[in-house]
C-alpha positions as CSV (number, residue, x, y, z in Angstrom):
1,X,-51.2,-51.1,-53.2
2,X,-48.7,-49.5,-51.0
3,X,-47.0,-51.5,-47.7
4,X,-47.8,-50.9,-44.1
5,X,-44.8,-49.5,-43.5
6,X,-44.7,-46.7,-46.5
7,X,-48.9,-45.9,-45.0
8,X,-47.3,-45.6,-41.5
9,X,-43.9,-43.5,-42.6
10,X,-47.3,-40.8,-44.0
11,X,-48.5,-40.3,-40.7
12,X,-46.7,-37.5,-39.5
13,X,-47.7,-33.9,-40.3
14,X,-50.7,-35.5,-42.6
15,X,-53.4,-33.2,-40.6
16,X,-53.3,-30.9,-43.2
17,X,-53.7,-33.0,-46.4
18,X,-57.0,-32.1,-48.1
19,X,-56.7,-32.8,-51.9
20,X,-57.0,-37.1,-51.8
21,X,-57.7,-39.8,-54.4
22,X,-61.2,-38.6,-56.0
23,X,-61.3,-42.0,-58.3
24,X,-60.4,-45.6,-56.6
25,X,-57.6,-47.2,-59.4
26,X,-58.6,-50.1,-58.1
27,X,-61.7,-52.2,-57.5
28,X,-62.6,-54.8,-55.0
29,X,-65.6,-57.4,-55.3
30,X,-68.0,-55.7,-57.8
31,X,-70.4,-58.9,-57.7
32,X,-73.1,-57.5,-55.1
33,X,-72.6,-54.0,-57.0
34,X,-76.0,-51.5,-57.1
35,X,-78.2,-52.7,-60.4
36,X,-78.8,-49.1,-60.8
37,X,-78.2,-45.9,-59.5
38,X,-80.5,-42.6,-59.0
39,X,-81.9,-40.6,-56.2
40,X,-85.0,-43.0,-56.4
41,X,-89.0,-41.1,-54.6
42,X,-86.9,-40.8,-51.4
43,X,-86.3,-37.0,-51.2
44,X,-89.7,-36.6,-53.1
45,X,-91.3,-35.4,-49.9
46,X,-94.5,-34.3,-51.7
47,X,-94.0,-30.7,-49.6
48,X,-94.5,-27.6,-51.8
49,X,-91.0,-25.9,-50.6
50,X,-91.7,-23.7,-53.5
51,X,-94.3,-21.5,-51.8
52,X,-92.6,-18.4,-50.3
53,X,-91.8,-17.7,-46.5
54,X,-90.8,-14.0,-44.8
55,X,-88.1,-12.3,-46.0
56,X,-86.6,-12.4,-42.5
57,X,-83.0,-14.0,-43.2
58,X,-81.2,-12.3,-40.6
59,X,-83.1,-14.6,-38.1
60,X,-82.0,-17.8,-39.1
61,X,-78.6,-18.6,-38.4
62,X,-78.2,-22.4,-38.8
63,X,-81.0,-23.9,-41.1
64,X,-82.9,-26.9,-39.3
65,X,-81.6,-30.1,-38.8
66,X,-83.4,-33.7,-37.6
67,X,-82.0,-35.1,-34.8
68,X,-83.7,-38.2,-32.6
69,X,-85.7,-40.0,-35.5
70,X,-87.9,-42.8,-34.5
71,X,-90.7,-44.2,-35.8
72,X,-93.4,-42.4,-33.7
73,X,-91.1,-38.5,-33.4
74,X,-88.4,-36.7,-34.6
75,X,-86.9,-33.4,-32.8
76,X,-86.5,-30.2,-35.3
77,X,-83.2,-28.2,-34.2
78,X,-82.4,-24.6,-35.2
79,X,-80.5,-21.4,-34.8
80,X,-81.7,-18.2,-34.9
81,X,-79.9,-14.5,-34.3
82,X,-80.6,-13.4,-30.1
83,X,-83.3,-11.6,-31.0
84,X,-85.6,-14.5,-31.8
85,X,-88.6,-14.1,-29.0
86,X,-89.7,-17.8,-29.1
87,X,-90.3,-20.8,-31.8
88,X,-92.0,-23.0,-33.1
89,X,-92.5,-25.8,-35.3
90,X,-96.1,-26.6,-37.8
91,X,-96.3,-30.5,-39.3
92,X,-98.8,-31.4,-42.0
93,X,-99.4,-34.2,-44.7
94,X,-97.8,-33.7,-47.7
95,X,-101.2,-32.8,-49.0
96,X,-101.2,-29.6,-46.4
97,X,-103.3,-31.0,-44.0
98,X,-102.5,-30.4,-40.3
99,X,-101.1,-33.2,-38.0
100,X,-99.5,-31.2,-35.5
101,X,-97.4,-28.8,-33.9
102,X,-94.7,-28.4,-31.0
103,X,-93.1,-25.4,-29.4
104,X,-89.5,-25.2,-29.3
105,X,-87.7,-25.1,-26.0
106,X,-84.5,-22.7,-25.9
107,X,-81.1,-24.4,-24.9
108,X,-79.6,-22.2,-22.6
109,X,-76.6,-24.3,-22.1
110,X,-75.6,-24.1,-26.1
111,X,-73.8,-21.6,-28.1
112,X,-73.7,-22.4,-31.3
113,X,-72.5,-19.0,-32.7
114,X,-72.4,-15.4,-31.1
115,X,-74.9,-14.1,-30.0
116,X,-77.7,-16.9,-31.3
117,X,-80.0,-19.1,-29.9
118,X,-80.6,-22.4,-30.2
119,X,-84.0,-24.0,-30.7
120,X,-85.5,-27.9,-30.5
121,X,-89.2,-28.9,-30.8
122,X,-89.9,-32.3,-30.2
123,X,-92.1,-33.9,-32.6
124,X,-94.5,-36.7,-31.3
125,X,-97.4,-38.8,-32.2
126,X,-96.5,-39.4,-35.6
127,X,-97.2,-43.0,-37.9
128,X,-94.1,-45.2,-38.9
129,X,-92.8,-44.5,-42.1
130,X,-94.7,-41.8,-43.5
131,X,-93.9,-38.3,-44.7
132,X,-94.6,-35.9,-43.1
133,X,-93.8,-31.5,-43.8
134,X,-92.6,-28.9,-41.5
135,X,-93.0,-25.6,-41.0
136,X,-90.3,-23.2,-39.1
137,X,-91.5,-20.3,-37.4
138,X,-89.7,-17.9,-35.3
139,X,-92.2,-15.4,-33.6
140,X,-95.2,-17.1,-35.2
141,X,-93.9,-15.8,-38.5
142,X,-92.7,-18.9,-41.1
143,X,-88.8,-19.0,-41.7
144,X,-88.6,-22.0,-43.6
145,X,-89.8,-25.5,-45.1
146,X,-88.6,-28.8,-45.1
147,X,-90.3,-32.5,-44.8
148,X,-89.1,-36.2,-43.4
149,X,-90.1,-39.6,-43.5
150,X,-90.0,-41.4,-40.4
151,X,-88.2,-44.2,-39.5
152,X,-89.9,-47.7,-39.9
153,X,-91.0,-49.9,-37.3
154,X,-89.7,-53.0,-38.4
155,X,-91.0,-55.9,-40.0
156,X,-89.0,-56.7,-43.1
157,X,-89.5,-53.1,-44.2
158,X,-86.2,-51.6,-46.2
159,X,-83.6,-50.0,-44.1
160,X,-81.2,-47.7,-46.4
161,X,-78.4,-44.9,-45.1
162,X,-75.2,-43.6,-46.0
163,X,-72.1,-43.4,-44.0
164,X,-68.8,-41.3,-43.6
165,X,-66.1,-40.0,-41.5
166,X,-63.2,-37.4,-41.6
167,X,-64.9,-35.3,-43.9
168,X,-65.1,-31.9,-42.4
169,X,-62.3,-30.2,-44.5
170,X,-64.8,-28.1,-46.4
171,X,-62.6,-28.3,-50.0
172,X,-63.4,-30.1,-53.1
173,X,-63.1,-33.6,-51.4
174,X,-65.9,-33.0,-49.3
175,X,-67.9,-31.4,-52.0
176,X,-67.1,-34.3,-53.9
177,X,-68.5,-36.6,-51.8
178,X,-71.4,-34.4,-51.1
179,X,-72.5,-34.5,-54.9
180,X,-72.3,-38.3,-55.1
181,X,-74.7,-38.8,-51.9
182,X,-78.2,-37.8,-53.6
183,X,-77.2,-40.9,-56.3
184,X,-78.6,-43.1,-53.8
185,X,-81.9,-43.3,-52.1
186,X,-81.2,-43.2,-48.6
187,X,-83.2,-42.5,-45.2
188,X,-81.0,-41.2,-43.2
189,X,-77.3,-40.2,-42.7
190,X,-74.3,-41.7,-40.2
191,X,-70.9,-39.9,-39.5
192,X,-67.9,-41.3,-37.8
193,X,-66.4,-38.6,-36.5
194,X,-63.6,-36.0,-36.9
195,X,-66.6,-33.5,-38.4
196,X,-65.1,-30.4,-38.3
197,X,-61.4,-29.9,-38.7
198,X,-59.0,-29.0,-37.0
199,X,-60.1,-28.6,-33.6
200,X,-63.9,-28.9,-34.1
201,X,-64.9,-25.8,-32.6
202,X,-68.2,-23.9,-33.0
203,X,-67.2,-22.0,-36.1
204,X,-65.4,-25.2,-37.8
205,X,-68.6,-27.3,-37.0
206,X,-71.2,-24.5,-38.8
207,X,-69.1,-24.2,-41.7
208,X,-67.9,-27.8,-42.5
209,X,-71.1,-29.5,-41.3
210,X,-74.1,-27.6,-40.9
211,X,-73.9,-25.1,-43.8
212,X,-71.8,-27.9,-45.9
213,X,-75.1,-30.3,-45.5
214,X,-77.9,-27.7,-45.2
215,X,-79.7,-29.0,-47.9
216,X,-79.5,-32.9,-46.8
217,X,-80.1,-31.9,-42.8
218,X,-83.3,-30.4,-42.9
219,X,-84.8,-33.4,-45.0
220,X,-82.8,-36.3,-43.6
221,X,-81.9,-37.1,-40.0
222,X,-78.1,-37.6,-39.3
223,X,-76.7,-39.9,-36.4
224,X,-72.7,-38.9,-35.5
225,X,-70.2,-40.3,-33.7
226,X,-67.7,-38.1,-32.8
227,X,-63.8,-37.9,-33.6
228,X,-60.5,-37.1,-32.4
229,X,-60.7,-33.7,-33.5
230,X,-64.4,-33.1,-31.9
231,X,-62.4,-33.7,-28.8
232,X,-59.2,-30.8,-29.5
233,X,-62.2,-28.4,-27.8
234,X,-63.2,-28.6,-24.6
235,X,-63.7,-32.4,-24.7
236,X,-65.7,-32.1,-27.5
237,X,-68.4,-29.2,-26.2
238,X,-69.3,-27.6,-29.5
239,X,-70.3,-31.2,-30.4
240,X,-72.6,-31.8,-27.9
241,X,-74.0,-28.5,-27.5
242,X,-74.5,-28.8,-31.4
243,X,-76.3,-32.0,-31.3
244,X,-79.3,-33.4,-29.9
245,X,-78.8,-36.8,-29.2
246,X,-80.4,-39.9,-27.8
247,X,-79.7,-40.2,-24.3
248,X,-79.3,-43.9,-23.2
249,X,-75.7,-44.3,-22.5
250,X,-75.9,-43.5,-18.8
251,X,-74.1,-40.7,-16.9
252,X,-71.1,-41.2,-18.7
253,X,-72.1,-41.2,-21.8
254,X,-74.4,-38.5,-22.0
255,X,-74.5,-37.5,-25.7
256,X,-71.1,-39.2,-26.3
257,X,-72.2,-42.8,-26.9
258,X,-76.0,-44.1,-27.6
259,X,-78.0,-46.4,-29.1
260,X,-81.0,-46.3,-31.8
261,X,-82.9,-48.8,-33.7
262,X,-84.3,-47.5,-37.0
263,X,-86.7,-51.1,-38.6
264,X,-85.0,-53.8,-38.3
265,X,-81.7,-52.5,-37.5
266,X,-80.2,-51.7,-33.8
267,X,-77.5,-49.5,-33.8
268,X,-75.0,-48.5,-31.1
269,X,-72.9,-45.8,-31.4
270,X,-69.6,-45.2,-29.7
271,X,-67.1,-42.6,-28.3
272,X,-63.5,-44.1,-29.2
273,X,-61.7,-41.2,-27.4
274,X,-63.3,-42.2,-23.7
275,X,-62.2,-45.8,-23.6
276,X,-62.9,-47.7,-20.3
277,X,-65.2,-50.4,-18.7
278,X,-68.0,-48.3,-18.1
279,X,-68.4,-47.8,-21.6
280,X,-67.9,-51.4,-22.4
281,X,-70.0,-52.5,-19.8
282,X,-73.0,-50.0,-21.2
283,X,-72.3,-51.6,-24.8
284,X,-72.6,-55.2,-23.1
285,X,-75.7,-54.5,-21.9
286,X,-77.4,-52.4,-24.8
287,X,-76.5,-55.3,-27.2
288,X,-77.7,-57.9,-24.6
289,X,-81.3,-56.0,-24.4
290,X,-81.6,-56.0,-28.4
291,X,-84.2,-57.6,-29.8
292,X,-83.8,-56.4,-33.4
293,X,-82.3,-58.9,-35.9
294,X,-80.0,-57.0,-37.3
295,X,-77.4,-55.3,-35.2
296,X,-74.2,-52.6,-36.4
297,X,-72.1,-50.8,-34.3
298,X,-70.0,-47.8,-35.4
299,X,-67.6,-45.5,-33.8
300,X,-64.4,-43.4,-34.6
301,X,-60.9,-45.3,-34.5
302,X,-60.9,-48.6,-36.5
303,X,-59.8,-51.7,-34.0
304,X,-58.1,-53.0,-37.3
305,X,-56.6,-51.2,-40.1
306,X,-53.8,-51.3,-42.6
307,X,-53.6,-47.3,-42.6
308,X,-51.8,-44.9,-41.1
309,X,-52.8,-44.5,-37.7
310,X,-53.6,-48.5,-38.2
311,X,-55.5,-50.6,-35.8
312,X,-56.7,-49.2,-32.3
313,X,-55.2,-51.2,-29.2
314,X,-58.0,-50.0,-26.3
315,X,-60.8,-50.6,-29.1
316,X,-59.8,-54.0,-29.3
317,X,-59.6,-54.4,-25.6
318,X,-62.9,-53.4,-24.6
319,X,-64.7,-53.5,-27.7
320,X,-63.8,-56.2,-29.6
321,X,-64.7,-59.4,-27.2
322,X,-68.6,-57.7,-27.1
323,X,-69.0,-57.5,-30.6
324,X,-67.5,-60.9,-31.4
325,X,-70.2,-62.3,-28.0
326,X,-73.5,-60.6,-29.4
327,X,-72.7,-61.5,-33.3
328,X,-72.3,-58.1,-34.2
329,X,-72.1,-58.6,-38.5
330,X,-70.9,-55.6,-39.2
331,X,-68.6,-52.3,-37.8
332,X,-67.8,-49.2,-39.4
333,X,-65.6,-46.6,-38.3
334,X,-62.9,-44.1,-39.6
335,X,-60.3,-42.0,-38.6
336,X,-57.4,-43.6,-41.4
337,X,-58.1,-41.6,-44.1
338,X,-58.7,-44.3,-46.5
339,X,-61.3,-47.8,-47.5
340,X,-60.7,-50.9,-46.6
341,X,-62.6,-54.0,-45.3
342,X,-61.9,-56.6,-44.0
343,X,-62.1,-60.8,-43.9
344,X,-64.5,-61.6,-41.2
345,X,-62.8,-61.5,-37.8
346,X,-64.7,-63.5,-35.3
347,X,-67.1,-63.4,-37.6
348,X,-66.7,-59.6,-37.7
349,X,-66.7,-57.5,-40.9
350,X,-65.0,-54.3,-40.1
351,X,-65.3,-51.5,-43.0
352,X,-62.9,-48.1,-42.2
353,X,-64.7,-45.8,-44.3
354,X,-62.8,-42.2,-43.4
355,X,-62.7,-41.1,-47.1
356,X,-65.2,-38.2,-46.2
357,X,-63.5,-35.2,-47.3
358,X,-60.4,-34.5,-45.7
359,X,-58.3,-36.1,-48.2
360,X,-56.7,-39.3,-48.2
361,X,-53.2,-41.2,-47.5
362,X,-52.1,-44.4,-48.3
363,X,-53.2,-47.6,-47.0
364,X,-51.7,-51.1,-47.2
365,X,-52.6,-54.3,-46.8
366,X,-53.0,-56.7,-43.7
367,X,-53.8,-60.4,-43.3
368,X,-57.3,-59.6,-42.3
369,X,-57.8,-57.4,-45.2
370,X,-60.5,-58.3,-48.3
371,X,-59.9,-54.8,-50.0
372,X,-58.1,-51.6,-49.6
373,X,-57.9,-48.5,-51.4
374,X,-56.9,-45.0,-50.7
375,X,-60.0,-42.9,-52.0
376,X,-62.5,-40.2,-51.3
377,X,-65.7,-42.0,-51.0
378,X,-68.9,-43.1,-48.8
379,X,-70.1,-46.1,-48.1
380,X,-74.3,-47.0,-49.1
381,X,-76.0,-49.7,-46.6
382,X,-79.5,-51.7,-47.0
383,X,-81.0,-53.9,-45.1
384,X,-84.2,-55.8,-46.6
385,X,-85.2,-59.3,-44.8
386,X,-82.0,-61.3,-44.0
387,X,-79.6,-59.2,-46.4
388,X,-77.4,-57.0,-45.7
389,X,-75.5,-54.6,-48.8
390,X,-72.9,-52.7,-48.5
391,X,-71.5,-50.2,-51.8
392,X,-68.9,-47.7,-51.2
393,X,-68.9,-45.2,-54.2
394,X,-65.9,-42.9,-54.5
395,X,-66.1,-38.8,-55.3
396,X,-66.3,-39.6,-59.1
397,X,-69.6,-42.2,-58.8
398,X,-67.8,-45.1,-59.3
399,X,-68.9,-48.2,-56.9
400,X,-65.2,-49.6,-56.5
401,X,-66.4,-52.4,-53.8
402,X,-69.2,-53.9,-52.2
403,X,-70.5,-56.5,-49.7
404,X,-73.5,-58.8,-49.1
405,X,-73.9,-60.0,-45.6
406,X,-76.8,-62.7,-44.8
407,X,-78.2,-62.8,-41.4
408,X,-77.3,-66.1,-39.4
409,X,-80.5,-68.7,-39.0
410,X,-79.2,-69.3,-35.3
């Protein structure tokens, strides 16, 4: 392992850095380590995707995307060229019978791309954890397929996702990555932040996020937080015109920090580049109003860290105190382009998981940390009854660390 002080003499003029570790040299604690690894009946929708739409390419500029997923709805998002007249979307059972259907509403206040248009149709009424198909159409003439599994209510049922930041290169890092996400059978996806390098702009986030995880998007919703980078244009516009997000956080936080719960999991997501006591105050209260058993909170900059950019100082003002009050088990963020977790803080296990794709730089070691290592990787999370998992798997497939977490009987 590298000092502190060589990770922190790497930090200047690193923003370019693309080509990282692919393969951890080193493992951490292997003894909670996946049994067996394979893309599992997950992605096995049961939708015929096979069965051919119109020949209409041109119309569709950004394949679909899940955005919103609860138990009972899921919104569909899409992009077609201008000359799209309306849309709409057609759900069914996996066995083609018809559940229902939703017109899409255009958002005039996005631009995704020149000259296109940006569709959502909000999906309702559906049954907790069940699959479900889609149908796209764009002027009642079908544009493409996909299928989802809503979330589940709660209960004890399995909770499973992968998570990420700093990944939005688009070179062989992120590809690598990419590759090693369908060995794990996950429901849904989690980002935290810097999506789209450099600047995140509305051309960096179609072709490092959207065409980059076409295949994963239209299948499987994603949750983001966003980055440092989201916010180099126009305080981080393209992100939120892009997404379509839960809105809970209040006037301030409209799209830049929110809250979900997906079974027995409440998750609140926050926006480490507007730091302040409203958002504090907002995160306070959310986690006060949680009745889930499990709670974990994620967001961009990393309150402690033995990389580069190391621990944040405002994060640990206003975050930290909340998360150590409400018993928060676990945090994940990224930003330091590295792994590492650490001891329990408070009784806090912080993971910096900013491997994504954008290459990595050394990282050191701390007297909070468990486990460092400079590597491109992801990190896979279940929940099932009172355990909590955690595997990160680097861009070669190798699970270099892992975590079990057991939910207090308070």
């Amino acid at each position: 392992m590298v000092t502190v002080a060589a990770a922190l003499a790497w930090g200047a003029g690193c923003d370019s850095n693309q080509s990282g570790n692919i393969s951890a040299k080193e493992v951490g604690d292997l003894s909670h380590a996946l049994s067996q690894r394979g893309w599992g009946t997950l992605d096995l929708v049961g939708c015929d995707l096979s069965v051919p739409v119109a020949a209409i390419p041109e119309a569709l500029r950004r394949r679909p995307f899940l955005q919103k997923m609860t138990d009972r709805s899921v919104e569909v998002v899409w992009t077609t060229d201008g000359k799209t007249g309306d849309g709409a979307v057609v759900v069914t059972s996996p066995d083609g019978t018809p559940v229902t259907s939703a017109a899409a509403a255009r958002d005039s206040s996005a631009h995704p791309l020149a000259g296109a248009i940006q569709w959502s149709a909000a999906i309702a009424g559906l049954a907790s954890d069940t699959r479900y198909c889609y149908e796209l159409r764009a002027d009642g003439v079908a544009v493409r397929r996909g299928g989802f599994r809503t979330a589940p209510a709660g209960g004890g049922q399995p909770v499973r996702f992968v998570a990420f930041g700093d990944s939005g290169g688009g070179g062989p890092d992120q590809r690598a990555v990419l590759a090693q996400l369908r060995t794990v059978p996950f429901d849904f996806m989690i980002h935290l932040g810097d999506i789209a390098y450099e600047s995140g702009t509305r051309a960096q986030l179609d072709g490092a996020f959207f065409q980059m995880y076409a295949d994963l998007l239209e299948d499987f919703p994603m949750f983001p937080a966003s980055g440092n980078h989201e916010y180099e244009t126009d305080d981080a516009l393209p992100f939120r015109e892009a997404f379509v997000l839960p809105e809970n956080g209040g006037p301030g936080g409209v799209e830049r920090w929110y809250s979900y719960d997906w079974g027995d999991v409440h998750f609140a997501v926050l926006d480490s580049e507007r730091m302040g006591a409203p958002q504090a105050a907002w995160l306070d209260t959310d986690l006060t109003a949680n009745r889930r058993p499990w709670t974990i909170v994620y967001f961009h900059r990393p309150p402690f860290s033995s990389g580069d950019h190391g621990g944040d100082g405002n994060v640990q003002k206003y975050f930290v105190p909340i998360l150590v009050n409400h018993h928060v088990p676990l945090v994940l963020s990224g930003h330091d382009h590295d792994y590492e977790r650490t001891k329990p803080i408070d009784g806090v296990t912080y993971v910096v998981s900013g491997g994504g794709g954008r290459g990595t730089r050394p990282v050191g070691q701390s007297a909070f940390t468990a486990f460092s290592e400079a590597v491109i990787h992801f990190v896979y999370v279940t929940v099932e009854g009172r355990q909590l998992t955690l595997h990160a798997i680097d861009g070669a497939g190798l699970e270099f660390d892992s975590l079990l977490l057991t939910l207090s009987t308070k």
